[in-house]
Jmol script that loads the backbone (N, CA, C; Angstrom):
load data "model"
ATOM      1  N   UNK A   1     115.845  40.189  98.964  1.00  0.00           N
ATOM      2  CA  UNK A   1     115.132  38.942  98.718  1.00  0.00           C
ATOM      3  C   UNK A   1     115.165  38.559  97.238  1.00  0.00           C
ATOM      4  N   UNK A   2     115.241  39.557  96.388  1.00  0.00           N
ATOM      5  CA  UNK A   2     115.454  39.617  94.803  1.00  0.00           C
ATOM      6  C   UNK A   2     116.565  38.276  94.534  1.00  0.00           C
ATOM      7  N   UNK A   3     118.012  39.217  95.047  1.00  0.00           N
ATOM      8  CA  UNK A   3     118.916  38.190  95.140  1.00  0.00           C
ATOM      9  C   UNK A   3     118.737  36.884  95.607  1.00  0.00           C
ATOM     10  N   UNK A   4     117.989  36.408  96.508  1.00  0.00           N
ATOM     11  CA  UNK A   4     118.114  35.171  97.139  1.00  0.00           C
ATOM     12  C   UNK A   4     117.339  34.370  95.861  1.00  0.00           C
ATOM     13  N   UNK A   5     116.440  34.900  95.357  1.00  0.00           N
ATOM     14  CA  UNK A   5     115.389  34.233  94.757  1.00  0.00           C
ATOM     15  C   UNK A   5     116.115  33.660  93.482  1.00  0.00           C
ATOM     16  N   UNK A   6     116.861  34.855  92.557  1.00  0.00           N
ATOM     17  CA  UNK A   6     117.481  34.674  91.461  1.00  0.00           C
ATOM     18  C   UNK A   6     118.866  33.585  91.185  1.00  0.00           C
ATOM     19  N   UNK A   7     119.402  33.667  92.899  1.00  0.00           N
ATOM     20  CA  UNK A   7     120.462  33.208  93.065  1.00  0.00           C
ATOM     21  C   UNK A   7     119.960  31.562  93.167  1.00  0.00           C
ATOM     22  N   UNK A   8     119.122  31.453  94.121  1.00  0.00           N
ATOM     23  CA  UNK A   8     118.625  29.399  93.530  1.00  0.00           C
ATOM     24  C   UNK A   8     118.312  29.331  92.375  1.00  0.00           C
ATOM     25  N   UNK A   9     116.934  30.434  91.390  1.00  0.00           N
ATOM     26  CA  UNK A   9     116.754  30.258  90.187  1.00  0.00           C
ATOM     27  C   UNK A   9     118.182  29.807  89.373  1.00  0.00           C
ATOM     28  N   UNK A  10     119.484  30.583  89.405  1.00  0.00           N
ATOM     29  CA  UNK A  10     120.597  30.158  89.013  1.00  0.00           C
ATOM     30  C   UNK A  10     121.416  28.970  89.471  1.00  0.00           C
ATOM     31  N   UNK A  11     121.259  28.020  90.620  1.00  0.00           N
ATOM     32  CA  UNK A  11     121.349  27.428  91.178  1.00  0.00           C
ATOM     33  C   UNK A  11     121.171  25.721  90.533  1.00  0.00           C
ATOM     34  N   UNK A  12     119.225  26.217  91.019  1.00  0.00           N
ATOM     35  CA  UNK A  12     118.668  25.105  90.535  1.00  0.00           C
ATOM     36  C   UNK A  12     117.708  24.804  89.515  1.00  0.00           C
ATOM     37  N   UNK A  13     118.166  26.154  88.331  1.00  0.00           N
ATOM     38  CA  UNK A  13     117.857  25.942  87.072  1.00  0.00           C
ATOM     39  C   UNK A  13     116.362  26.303  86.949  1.00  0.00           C
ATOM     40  N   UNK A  14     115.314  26.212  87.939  1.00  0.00           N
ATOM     41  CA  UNK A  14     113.938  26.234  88.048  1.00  0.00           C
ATOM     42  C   UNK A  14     113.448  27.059  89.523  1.00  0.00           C
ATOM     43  N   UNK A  15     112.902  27.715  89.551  1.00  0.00           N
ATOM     44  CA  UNK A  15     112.138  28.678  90.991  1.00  0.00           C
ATOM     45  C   UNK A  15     110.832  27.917  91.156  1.00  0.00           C
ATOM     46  N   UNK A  16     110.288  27.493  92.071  1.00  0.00           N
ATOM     47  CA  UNK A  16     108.702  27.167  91.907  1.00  0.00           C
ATOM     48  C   UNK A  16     107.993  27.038  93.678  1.00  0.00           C
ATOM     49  N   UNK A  17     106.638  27.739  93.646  1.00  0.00           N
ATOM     50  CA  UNK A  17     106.320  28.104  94.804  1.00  0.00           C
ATOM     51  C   UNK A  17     104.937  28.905  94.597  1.00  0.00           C
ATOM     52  N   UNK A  18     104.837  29.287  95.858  1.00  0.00           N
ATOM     53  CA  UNK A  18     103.218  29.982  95.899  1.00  0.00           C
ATOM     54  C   UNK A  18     103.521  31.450  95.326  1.00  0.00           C
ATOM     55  N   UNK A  19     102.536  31.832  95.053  1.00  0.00           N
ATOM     56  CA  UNK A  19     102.689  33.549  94.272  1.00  0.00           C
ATOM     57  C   UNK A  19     102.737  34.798  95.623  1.00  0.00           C
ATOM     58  N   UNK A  20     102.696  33.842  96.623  1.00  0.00           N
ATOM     59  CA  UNK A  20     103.561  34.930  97.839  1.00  0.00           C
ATOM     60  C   UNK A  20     104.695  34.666  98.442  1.00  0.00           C
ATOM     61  N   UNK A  21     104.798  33.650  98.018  1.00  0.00           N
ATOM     62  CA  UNK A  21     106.849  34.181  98.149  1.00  0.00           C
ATOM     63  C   UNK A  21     107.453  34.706  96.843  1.00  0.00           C
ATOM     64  N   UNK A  22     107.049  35.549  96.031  1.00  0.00           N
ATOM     65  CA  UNK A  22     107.327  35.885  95.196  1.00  0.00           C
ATOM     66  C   UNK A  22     107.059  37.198  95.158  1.00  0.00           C
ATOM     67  N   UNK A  23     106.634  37.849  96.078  1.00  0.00           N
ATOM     68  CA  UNK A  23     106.183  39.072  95.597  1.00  0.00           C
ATOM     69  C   UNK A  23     107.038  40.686  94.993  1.00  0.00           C
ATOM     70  N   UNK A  24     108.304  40.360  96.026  1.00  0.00           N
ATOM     71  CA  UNK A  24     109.231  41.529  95.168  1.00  0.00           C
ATOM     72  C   UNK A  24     110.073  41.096  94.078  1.00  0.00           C
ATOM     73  N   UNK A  25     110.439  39.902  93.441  1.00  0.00           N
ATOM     74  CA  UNK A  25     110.760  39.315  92.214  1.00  0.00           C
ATOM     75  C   UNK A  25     109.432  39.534  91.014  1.00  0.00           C
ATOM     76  N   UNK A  26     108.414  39.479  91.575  1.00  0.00           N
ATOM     77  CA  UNK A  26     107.162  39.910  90.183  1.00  0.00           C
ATOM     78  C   UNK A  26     107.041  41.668  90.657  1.00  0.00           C
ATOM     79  N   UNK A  27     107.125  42.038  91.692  1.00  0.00           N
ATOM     80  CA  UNK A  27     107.133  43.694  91.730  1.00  0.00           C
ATOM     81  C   UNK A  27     108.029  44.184  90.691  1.00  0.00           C
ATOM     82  N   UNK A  28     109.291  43.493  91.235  1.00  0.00           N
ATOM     83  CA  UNK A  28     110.825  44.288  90.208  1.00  0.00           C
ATOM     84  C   UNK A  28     111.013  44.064  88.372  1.00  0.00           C
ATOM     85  N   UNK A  29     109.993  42.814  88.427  1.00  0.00           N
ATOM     86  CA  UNK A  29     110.249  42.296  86.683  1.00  0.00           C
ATOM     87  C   UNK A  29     109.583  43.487  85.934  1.00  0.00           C
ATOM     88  N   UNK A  30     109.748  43.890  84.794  1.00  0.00           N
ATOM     89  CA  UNK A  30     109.316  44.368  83.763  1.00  0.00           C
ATOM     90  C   UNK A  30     108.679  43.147  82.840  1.00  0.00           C
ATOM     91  N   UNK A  31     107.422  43.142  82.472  1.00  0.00           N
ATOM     92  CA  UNK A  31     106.435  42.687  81.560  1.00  0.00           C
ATOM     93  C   UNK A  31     106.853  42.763  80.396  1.00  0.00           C
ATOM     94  N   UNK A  32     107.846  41.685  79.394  1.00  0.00           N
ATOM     95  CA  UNK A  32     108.068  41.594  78.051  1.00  0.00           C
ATOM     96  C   UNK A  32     106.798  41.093  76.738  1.00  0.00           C
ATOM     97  N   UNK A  33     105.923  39.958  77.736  1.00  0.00           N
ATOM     98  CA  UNK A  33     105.011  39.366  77.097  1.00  0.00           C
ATOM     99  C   UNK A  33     103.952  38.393  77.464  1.00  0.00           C
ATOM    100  N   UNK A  34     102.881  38.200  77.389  1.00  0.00           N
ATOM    101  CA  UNK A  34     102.215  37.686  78.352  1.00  0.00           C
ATOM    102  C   UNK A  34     101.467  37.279  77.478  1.00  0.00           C
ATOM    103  N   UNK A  35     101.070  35.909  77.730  1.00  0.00           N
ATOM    104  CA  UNK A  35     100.168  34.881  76.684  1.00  0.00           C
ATOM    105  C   UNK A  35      99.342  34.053  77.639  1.00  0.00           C
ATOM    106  N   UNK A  36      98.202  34.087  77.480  1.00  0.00           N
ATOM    107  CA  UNK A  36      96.625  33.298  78.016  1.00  0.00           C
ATOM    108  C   UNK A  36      96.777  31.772  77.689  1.00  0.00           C
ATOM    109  N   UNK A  37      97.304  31.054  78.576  1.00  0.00           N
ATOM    110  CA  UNK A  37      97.532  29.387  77.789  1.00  0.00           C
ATOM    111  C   UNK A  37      96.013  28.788  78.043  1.00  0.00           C
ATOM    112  N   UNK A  38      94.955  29.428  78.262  1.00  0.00           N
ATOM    113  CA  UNK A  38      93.837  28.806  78.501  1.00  0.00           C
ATOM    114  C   UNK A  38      93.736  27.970  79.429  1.00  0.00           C
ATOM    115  N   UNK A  39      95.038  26.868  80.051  1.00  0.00           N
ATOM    116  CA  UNK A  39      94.911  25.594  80.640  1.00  0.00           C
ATOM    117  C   UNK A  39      95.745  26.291  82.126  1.00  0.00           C
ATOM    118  N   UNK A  40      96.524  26.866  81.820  1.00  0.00           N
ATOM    119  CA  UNK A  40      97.143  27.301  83.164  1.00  0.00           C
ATOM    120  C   UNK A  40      97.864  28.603  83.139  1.00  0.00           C
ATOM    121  N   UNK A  41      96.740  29.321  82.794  1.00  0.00           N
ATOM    122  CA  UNK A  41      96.815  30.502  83.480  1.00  0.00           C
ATOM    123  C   UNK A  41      97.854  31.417  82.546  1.00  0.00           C
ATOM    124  N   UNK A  42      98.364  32.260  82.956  1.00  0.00           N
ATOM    125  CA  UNK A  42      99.269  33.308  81.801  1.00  0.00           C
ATOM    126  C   UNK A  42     100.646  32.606  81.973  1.00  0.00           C
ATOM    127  N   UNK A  43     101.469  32.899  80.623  1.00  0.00           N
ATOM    128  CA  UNK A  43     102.739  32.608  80.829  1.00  0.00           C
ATOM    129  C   UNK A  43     103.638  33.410  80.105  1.00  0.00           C
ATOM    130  N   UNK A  44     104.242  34.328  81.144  1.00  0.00           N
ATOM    131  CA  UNK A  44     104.724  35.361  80.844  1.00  0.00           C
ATOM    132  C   UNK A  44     106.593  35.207  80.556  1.00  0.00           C
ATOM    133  N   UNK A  45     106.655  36.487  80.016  1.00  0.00           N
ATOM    134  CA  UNK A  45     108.177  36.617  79.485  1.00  0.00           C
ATOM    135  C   UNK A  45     108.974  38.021  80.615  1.00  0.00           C
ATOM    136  N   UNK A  46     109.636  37.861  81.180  1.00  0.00           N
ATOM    137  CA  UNK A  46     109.839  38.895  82.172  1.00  0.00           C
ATOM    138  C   UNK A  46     111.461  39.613  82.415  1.00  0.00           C
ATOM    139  N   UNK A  47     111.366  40.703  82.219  1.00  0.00           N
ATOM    140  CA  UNK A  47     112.801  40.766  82.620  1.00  0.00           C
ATOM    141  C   UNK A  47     113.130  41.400  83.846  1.00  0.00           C
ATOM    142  N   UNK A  48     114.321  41.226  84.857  1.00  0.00           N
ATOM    143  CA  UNK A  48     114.501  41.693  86.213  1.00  0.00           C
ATOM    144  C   UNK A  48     115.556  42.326  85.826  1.00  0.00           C
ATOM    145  N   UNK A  49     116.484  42.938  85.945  1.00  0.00           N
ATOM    146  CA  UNK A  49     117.394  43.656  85.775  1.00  0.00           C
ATOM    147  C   UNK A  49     118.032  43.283  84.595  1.00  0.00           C
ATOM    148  N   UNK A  50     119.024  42.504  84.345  1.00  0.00           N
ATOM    149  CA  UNK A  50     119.888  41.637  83.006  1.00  0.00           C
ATOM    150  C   UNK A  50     119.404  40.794  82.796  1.00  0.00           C
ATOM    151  N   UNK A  51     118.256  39.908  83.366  1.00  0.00           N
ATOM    152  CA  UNK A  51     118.101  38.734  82.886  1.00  0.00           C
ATOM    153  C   UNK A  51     116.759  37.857  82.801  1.00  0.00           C
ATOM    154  N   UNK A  52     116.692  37.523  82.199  1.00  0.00           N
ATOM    155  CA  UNK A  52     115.189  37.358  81.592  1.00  0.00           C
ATOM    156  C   UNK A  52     114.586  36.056  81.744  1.00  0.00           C
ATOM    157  N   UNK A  53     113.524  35.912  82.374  1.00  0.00           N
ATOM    158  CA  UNK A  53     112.950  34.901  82.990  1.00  0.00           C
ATOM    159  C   UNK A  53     111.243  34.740  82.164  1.00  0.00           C
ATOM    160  N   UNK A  54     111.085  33.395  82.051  1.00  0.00           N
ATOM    161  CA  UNK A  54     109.600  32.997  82.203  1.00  0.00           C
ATOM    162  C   UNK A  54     108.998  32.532  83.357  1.00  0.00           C
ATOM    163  N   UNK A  55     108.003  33.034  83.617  1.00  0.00           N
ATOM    164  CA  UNK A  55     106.779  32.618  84.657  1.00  0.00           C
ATOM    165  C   UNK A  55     106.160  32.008  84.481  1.00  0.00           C
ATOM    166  N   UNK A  56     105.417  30.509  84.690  1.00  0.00           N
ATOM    167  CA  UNK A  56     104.648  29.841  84.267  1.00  0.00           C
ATOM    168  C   UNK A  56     103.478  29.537  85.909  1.00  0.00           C
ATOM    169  N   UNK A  57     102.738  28.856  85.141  1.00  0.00           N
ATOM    170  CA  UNK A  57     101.407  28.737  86.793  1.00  0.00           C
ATOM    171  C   UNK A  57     101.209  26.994  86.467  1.00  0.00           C
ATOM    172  N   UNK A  58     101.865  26.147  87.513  1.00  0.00           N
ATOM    173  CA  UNK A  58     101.421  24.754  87.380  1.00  0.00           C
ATOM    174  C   UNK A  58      99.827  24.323  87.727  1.00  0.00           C
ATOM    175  N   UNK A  59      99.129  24.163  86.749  1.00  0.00           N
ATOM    176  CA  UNK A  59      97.787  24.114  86.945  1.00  0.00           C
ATOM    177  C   UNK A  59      97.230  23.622  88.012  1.00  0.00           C
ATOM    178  N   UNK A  60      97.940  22.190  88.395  1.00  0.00           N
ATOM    179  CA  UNK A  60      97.077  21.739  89.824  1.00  0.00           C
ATOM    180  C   UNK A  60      97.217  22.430  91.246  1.00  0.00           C
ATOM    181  N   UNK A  61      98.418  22.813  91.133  1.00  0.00           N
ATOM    182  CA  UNK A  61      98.805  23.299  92.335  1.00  0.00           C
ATOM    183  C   UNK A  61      98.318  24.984  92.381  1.00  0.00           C
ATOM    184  N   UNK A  62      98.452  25.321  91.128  1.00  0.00           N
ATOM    185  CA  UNK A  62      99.057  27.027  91.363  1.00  0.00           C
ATOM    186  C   UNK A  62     100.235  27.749  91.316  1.00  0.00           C
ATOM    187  N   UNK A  63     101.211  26.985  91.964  1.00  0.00           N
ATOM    188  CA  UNK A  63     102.489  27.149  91.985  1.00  0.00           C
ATOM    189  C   UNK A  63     103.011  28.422  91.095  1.00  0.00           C
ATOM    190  N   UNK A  64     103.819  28.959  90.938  1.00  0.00           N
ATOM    191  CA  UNK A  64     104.713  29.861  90.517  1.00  0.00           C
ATOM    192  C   UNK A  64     105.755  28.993  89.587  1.00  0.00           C
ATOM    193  N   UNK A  65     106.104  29.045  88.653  1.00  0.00           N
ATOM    194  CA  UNK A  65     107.797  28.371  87.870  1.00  0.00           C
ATOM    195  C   UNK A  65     108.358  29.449  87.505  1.00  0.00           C
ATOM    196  N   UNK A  66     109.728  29.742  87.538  1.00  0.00           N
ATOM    197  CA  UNK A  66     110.242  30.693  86.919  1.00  0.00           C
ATOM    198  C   UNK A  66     111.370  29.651  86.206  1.00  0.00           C
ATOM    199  N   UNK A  67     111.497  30.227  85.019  1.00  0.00           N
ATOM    200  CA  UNK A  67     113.263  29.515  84.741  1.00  0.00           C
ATOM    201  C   UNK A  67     113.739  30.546  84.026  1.00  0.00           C
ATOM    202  N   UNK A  68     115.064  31.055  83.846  1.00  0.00           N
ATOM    203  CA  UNK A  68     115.971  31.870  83.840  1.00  0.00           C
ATOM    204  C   UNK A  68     116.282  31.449  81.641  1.00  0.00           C
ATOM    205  N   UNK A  69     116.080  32.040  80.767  1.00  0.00           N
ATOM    206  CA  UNK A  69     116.619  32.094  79.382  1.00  0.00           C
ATOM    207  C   UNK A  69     117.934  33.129  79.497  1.00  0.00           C
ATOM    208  N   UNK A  70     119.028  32.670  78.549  1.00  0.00           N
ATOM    209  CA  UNK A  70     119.902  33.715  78.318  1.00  0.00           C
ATOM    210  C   UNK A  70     119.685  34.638  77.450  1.00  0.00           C
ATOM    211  N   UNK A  71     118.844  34.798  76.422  1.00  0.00           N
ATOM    212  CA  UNK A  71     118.237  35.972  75.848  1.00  0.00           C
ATOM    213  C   UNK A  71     116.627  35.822  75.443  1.00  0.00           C
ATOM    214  N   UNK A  72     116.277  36.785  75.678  1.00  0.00           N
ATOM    215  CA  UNK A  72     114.366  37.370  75.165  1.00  0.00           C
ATOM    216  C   UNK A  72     113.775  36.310  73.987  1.00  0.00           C
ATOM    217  N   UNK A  73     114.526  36.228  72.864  1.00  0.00           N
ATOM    218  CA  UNK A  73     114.319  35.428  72.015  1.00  0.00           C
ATOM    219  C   UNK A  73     114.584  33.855  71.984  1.00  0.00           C
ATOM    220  N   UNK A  74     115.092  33.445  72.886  1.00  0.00           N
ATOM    221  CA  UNK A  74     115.152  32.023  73.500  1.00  0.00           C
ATOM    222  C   UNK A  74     113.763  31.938  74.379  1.00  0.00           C
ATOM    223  N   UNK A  75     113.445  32.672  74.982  1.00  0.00           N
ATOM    224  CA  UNK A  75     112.355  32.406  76.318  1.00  0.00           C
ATOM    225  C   UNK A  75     111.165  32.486  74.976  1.00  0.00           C
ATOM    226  N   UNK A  76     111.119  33.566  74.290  1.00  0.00           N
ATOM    227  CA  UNK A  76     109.712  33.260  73.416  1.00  0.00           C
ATOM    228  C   UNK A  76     109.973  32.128  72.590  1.00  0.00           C
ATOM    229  N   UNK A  77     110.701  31.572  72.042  1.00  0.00           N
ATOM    230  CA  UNK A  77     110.794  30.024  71.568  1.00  0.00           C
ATOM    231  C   UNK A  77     110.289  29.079  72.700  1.00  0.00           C
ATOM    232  N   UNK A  78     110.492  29.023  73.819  1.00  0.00           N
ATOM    233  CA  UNK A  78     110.084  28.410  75.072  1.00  0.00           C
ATOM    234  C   UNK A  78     108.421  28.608  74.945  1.00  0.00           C
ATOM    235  N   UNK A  79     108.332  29.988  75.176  1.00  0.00           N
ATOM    236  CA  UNK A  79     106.758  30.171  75.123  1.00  0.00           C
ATOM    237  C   UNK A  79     105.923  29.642  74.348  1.00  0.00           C
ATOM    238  N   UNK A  80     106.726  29.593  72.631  1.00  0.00           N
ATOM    239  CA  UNK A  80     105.633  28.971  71.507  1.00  0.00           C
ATOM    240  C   UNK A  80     105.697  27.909  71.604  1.00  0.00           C
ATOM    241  N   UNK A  81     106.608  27.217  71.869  1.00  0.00           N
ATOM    242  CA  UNK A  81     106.993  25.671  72.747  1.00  0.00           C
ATOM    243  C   UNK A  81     105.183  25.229  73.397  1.00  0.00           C
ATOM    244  N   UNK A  82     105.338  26.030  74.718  1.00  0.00           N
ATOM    245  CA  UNK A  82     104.281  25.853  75.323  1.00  0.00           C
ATOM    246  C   UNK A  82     103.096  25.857  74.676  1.00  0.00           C
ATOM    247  N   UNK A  83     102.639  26.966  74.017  1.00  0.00           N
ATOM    248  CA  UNK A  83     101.711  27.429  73.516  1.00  0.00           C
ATOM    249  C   UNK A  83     101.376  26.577  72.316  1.00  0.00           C
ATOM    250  N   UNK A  84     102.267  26.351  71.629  1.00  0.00           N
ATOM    251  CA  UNK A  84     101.602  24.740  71.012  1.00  0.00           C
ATOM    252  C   UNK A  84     101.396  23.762  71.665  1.00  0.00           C
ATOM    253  N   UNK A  85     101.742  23.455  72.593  1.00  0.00           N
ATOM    254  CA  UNK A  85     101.640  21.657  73.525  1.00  0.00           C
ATOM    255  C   UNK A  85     100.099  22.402  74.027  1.00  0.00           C
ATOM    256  N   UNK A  86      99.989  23.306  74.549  1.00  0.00           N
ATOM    257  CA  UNK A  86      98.293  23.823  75.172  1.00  0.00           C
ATOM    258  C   UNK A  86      97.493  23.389  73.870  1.00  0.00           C
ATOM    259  N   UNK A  87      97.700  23.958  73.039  1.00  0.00           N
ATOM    260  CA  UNK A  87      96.720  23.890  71.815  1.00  0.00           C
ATOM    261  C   UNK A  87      96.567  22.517  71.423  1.00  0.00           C
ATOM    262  N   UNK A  88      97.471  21.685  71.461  1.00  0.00           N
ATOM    263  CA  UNK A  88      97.248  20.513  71.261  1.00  0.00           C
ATOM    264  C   UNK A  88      96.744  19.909  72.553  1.00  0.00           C
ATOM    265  N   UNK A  89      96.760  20.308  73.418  1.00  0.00           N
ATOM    266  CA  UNK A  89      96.255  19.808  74.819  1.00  0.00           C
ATOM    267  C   UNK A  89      94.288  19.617  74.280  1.00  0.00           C
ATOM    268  N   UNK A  90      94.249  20.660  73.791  1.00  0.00           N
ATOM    269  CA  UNK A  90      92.254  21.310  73.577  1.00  0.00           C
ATOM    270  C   UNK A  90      92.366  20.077  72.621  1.00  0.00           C
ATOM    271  N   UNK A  91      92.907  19.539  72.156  1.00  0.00           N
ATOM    272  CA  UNK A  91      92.696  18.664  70.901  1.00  0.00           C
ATOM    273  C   UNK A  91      92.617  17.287  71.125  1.00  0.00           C
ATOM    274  N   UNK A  92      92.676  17.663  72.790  1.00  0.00           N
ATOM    275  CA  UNK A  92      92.496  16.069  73.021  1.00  0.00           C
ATOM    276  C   UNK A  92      93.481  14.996  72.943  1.00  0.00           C
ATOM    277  N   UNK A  93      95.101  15.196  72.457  1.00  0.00           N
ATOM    278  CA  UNK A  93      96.008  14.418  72.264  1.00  0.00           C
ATOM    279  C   UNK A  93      96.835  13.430  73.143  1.00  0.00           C
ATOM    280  N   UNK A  94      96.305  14.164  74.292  1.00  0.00           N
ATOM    281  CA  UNK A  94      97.001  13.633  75.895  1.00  0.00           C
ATOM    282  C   UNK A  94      98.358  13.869  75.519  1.00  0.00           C
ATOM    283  N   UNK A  95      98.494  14.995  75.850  1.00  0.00           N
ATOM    284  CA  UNK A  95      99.708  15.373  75.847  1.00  0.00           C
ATOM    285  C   UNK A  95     100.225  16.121  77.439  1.00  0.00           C
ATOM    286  N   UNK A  96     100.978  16.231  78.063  1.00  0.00           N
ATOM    287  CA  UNK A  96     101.250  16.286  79.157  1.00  0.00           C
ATOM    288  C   UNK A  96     102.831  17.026  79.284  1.00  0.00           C
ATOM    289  N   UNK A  97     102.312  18.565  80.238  1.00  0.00           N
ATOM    290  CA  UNK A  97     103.896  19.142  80.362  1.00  0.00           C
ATOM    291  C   UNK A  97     104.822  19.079  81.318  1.00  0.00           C
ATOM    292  N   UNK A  98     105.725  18.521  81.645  1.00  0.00           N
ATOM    293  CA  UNK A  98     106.552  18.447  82.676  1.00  0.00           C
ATOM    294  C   UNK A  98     106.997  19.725  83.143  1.00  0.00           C
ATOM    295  N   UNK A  99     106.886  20.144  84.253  1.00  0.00           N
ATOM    296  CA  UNK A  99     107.066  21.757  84.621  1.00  0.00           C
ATOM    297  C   UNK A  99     107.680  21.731  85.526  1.00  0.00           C
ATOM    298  N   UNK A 100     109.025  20.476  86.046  1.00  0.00           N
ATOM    299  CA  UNK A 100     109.500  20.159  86.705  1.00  0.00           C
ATOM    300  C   UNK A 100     111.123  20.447  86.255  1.00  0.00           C
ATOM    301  N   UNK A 101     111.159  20.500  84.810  1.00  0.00           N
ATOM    302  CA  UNK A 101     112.427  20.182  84.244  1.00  0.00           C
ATOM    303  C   UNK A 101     112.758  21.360  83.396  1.00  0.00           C
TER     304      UNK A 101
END
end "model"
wireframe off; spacefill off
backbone 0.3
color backbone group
């Protein structure tokens, strides 16, 4: 099921779904980094065998996002990405993340 999961993630660029169809893709990841966005939930840095994924939680729904980085240090640029747009979120800016793309 690993494969099936990784293979659309590669596919269609983005994974997204409930946190139980996911369960042996978050069993198999190894935990690189994990950050409290306050607004939706943790957003983690993960690696599955070769290749290294972020997890994100779409606030209204819940949903699951995964998207696939080609190295560790690209996905945490992604993360501080995020992690500033949250912070500016508390600030009231109306700022808004597309977690679609």
């Amino acid at each position: 099921m690993i494969g099936t999961h990784l293979s659309r993630l590669q596919q269609h660029g983005i994974l997204m779904g409930r946190a139980d169809e996911f369960p042996e893709l978050i069993e198999a990841a190894e935990l690189l980094r994990e950050e409290e966005t306050h607004i939706a939930g943790k957003i983690r840095v993960l690696c599955v065998g070769d290749r290294i994924l972020v997890q994100e939680q779409e606030p209204q729904t819940k949903n699951l996002i995964f998207r696939e980085f080609p190295s560790e240090e690209e996905a945490g640029r992604f993360v501080e990405d995020r992690l500033k747009t949250y912070d500016r979120m508390w600030d009231g800016c109306g700022c808004k993340i597309d977690y679609y793309t």
